[in-house]
N, C-alpha and C positions, 0 to 999 in steps of 0.2 A: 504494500500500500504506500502509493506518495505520500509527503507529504501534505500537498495542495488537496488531494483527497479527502486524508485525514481531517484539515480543517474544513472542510466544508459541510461538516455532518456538524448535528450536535449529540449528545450524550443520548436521548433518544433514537437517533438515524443509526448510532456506532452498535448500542445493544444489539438492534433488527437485525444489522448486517453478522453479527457475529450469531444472533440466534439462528438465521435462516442460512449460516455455512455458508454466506459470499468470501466472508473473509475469518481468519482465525481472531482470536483476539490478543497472539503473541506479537501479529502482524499489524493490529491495529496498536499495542502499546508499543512497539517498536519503531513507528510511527509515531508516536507521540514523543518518546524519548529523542528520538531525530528534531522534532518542533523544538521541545524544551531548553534540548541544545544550542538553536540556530538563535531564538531571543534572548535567551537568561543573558549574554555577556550584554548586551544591551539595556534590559531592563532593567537584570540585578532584582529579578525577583524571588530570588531562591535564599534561604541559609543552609550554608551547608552544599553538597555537592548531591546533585540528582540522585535518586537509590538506583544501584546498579542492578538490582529488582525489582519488578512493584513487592509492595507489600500482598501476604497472603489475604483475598478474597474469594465469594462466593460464585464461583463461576454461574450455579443456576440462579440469582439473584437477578431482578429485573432488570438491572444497570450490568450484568455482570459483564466484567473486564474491563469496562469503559473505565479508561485513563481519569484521575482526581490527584489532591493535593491538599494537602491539612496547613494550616494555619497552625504559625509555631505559639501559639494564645490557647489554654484553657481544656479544650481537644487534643489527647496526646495516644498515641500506639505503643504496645509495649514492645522497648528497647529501644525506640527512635529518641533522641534528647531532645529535649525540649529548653531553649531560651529563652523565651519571653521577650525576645527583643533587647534585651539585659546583656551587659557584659557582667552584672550582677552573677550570673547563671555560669561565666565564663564560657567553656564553649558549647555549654548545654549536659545537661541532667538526664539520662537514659530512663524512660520512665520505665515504671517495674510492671503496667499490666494498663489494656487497653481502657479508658473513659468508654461509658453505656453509648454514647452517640457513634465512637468508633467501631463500637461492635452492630452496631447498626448500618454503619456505612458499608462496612467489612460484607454483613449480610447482604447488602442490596447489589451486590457485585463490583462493587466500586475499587480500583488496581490502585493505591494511591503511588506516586511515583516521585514524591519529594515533599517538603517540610517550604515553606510560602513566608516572607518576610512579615512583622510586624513592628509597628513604633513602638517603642519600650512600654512594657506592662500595657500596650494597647489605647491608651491616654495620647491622641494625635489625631486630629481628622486629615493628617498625612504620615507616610511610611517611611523617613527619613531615619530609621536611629545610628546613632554613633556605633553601635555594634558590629553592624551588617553592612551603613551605606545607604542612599536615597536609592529608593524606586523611583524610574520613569514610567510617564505614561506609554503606551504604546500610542497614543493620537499624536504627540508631541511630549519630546523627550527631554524638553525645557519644562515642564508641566507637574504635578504628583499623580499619582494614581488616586488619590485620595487615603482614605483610612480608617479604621485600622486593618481593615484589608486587604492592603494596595499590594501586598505581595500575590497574593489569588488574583485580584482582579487583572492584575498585567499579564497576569498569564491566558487567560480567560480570554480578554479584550483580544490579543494578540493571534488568536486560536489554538494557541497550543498545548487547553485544556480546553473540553467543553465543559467543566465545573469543577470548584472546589469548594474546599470548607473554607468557611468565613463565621464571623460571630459579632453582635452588635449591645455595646454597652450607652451610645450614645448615638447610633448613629453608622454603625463601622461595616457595616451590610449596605447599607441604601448609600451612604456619600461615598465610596470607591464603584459602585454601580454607576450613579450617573457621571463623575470626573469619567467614568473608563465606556460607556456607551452599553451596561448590562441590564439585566433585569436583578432586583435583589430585594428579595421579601423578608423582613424580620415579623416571624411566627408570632403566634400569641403567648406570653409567658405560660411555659408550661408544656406546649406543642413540641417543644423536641425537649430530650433529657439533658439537663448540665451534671446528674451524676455521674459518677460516686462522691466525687472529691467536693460539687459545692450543694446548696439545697435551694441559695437564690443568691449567685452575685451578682454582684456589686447592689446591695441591697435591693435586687430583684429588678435590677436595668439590665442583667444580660440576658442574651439568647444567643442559642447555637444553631447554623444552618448553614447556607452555602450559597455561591453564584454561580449563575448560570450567564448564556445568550437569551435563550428563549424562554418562552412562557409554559411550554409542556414540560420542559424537562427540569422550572422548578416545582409546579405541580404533582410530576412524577415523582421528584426526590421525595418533596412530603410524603406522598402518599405511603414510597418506602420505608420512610425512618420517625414518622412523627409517632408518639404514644408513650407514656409515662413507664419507670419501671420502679420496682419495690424499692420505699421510702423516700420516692420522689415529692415535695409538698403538693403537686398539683394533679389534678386527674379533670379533662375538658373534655365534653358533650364529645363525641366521635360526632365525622361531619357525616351529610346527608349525602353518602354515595363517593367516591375516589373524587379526590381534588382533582386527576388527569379529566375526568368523564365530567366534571361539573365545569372546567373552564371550556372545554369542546362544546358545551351546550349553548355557553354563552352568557351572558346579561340580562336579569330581572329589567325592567326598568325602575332607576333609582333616583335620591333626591341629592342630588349634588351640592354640596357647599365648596364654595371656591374662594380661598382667602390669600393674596401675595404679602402681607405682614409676618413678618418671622413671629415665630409663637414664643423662642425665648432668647439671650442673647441682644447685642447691641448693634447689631451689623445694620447695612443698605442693600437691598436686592438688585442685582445688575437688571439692568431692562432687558435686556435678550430672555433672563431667567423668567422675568414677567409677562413678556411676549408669549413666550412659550406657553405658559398656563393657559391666556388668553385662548389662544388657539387650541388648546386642547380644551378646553370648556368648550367654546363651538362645535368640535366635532361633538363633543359628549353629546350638547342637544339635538345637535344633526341628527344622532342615535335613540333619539328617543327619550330621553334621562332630563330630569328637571333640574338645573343648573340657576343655582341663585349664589349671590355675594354674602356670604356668613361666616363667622369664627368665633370660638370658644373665646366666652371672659375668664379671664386666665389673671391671675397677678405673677408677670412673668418675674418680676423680683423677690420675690419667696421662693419660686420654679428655682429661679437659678441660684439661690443661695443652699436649697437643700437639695440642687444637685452638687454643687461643689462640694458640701458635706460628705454628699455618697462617694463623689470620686476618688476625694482626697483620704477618708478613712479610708476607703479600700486599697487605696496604692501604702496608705502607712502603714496597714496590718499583710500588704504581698511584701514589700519589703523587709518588714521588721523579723516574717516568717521566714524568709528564705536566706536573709541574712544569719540569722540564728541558725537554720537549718544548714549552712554551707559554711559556717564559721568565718564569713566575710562580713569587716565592716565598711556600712555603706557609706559612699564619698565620692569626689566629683572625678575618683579614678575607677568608678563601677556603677556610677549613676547620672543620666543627664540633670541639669539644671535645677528645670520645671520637675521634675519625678524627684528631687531633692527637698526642693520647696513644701510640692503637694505633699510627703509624707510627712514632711514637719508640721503643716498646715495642720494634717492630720491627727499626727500626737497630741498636738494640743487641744483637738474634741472635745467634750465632756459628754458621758453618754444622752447627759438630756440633751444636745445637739441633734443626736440619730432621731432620737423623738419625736424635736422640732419639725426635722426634713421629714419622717415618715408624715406629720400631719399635713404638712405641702404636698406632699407628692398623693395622699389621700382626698385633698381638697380639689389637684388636678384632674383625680380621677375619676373623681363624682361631678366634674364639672362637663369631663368628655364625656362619661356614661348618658348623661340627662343631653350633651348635645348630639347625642348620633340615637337618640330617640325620634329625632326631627329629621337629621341630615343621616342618609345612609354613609356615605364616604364626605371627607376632604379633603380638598385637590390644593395640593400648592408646590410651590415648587422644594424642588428634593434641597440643593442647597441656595446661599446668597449669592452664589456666580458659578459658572459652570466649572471650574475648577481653581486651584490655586498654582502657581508657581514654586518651584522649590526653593527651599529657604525660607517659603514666609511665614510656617510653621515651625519654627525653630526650636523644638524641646531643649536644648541644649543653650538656651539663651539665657545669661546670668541676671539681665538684668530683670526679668519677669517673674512677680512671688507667683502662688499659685493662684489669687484672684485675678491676675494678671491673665496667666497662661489662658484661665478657663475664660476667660474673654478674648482672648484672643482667636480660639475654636471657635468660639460658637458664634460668634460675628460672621464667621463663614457660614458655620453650620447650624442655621438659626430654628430649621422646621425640623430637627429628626428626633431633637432627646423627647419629647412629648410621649410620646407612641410607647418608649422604652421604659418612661415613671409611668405612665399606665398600664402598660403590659398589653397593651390591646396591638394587634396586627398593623403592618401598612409595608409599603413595595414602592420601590422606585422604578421607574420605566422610562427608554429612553426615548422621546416620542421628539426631542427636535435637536435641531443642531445649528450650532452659532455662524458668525461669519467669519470666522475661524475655521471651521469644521469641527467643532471639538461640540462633541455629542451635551445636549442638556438633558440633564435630568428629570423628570417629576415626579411627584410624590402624591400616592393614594394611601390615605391612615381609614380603619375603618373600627366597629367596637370590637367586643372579645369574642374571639372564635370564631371571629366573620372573613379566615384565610381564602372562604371558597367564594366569597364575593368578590375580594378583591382581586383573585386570577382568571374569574369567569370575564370581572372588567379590562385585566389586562388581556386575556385573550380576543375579547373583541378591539380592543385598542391595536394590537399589534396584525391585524389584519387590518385593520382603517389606516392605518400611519403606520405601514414599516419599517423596520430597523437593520431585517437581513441584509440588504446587500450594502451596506453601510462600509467602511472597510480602514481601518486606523494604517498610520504611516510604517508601525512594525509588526507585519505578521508573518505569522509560520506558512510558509511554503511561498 
């Protein structure tokens, strides 16, 4: 199998082929490992050096063989080490036994074939750490991929994966989606496992999942790995029918709320990123769907205070953890700047702090529950501009504490943490693109356990406004 081939399918075309015996799937990962090859020195999306195997999977698994790639964050294989993006980690920790999502992925036939760059402890809406080295975008290699999945996503973008593991604590699924031109849905908390090792990080902002190109094959992935497993906190309604069979159906007709005001953060939305909405609201209605001008009253200055709380406590208790645990002390010769800052920010907590933030993040959520009794989805755009330049996420920057830092992100990344202190679903899709070329993002948030609405909506979106033959400046074959 070419190369050129190989990228031209997505992770569902690659299954087919290898189920119906056109091609082996030694042949198709061998193929991929030739992709991998041709961008990594380019993109520098890998840590660590490609596996000279895939990892052991399910061959009869729905995905089985089709080429993946795990995020060095959270999700770990046992005996692959794991970094965190960290020179904390030195040159990574061998873990002793696969995370529940890995054995899920493993199940669904998924080949993984290398370990995917992250910004330190995952705290970046870009992939830059002093570890490893910036990711480029594959659109423009002046550009980030975004983050904190910009090591997947360049791989993704570039085709020389059709999917990998990614995971979103603020945002780190949907903003490397649209910076990199993919589709990227963060689940409903709860919808995939973050056990053994957490029960809700980052005080129940993260979620684990993956990027895709297309709309079927992240549908598909759910359908293979979402469901809780013993002593997980969460257990959600099973949906009505395979997420694959409910976005092929299509679109209820819905009530659209469309709002271009960032929900938290200080930023300015670039007008391209506004444009973009605009026009995808129009198609909406074109489509039937009742599209009005609405957004959640939010006080976005408790939002972002008792996100900083979450963030900052969780980087001071991974650090203080893993510091203890590897007998390193942490310093600006094993930790960036800002990841310095935030955990000291953090020590100085008081647990009525976490209490504060939980009642923030409980007032945000009862505020989106009561408004997506009115509005089925809201449309806005995924970030404040279609992506950023490198360097201008600097974790490594001394002169910014951590109230700093965290303004700094989210001025960019103004529409994603919402979604993540509620726990409720929402997808980025990449429906336009600048005069640049460089793909925009947008973003559908919708309430709890409402995954199959939002893919039935991107699957009609992505037949109205295609994405396929779209084609970034670095691709495999």
């Amino acid at each position: 199998m070419r190369i050129d081939e190989y990228a031209a399918h997505d992770a569902t075309a690659l299954a087919g082929l290898i189920r119906d015996g056109e091609v082996s799937a030694a042949q198709v990962q061998q193929a991929a490992a030739a992709a991998i090859d041709e961008v990594a020195g380019e993109l520098n999306p890998l840590v660590g050096k490609r596996f000279a195997e895939p990892l052991a999977h399910d061959a009869a698994g729905p995905f089985g063989g089709v080429p993946f790639a795990i995020k060095d964050l959270v999700l770990h294989a046992e005996g692959v080490a794991q970094r965190a993006g960290s020179r904390l980690l030195g040159p990574g920790v061998p873990m002793p036994a696969d995370s529940y999502l890995m054995r899920r992925f493993r199940a669904a036939g998924l080949a993984a074939m290398a370990v995917t760059a992250t910004p330190e402890l995952g705290f970046n809406a870009s992939t830059e750490p002093v570890a490893t080295g910036a990711v480029r975008n594959p659109w423009d290699t002046t550009r980030s991929p975004g983050g904190s999945s910009g090591g997947s996503a360049a791989l993704v973008a570039a085709r020389a994966l059709p999917v990998a593991h990614a995971n979103d604590g603020g945002g780190s699924i949907r903003i490397p989606a649209a910076a990199c031109g993919l589709v990227g849905l963060k689940p409903t908390r709860g919808r995939t496992t973050v056990g053994p090792d957490y029960a809700d990080p980052l005080l129940g902002l993260g979620i684990e999942f993956a990027l895709t190109r297309t709309v079927r094959d992240c549908a598909g992935l759910l359908d293979a790995v979402h469901g809780s497993e013993p002593g997980d906190r969460y257990l959600l309604p099973a949906p009505q029918g395979s997420f694959a069979e409910l976005a092929r159906a299509g679109s209820r007709p819905l009530r659209v709320a469309v709002s271009t005001t960032p929900l938290s953060g200080t930023g300015t939305v670039d007008p391209e990123c506004v444009a973009a909405v605009r026009r995808v609201a129009d198609a909406l209605a074109g489509l039937g769907h009742t599209v009005v001008e609405a957004a959640p009253a939010l006080d976005a200055e408790a939002f972002d205070e008792a996100n900083l709380i979450a963030w900052c406590s969780f980087l001071a208790d991974g650090v203080d953890g893993l510091a203890a645990a590897l007998g390193v002390t942490p310093g600006p010769d094993t930790l960036e700047a800002t990841t310095l800052a935030c955990a000291e920010h953090g020590r100085a907590l008081r647990a009525t702090d976490i209490y504060a933030a939980d009642r923030a993040f409980n007032a945000a959520t009862r505020t989106m529950a009561a408004f997506h009794q009115e509005h089925d989805v809201l449309l806005t755009p995924t970030m404040c501009a279609p992506n950023t330049e490198l360097g201008h996420l600097d974790a490594n920057d001394p002169d910014l504490d951590a109230r700093g830092w965290y303004h700094r992100i989210f001025a960019f990344a103004g529409f994603t943490a919402l979604s993540n202190v509620t726990g409720m679903p929402a997808i980025s899709l990449p429906l336009a693109t600048s005069e640049r070329g460089w793909p925009i993002g947008v973003q559908f948030a919708a309430g709890l356990a409402q995954e199959a609405t939002l893919l039935a909506l991107a699957a009609d979106l992505e037949r109205a406004l295609p994405w396929a033959d779209r084609r970034p400046a670095v691709l495999a074959g």
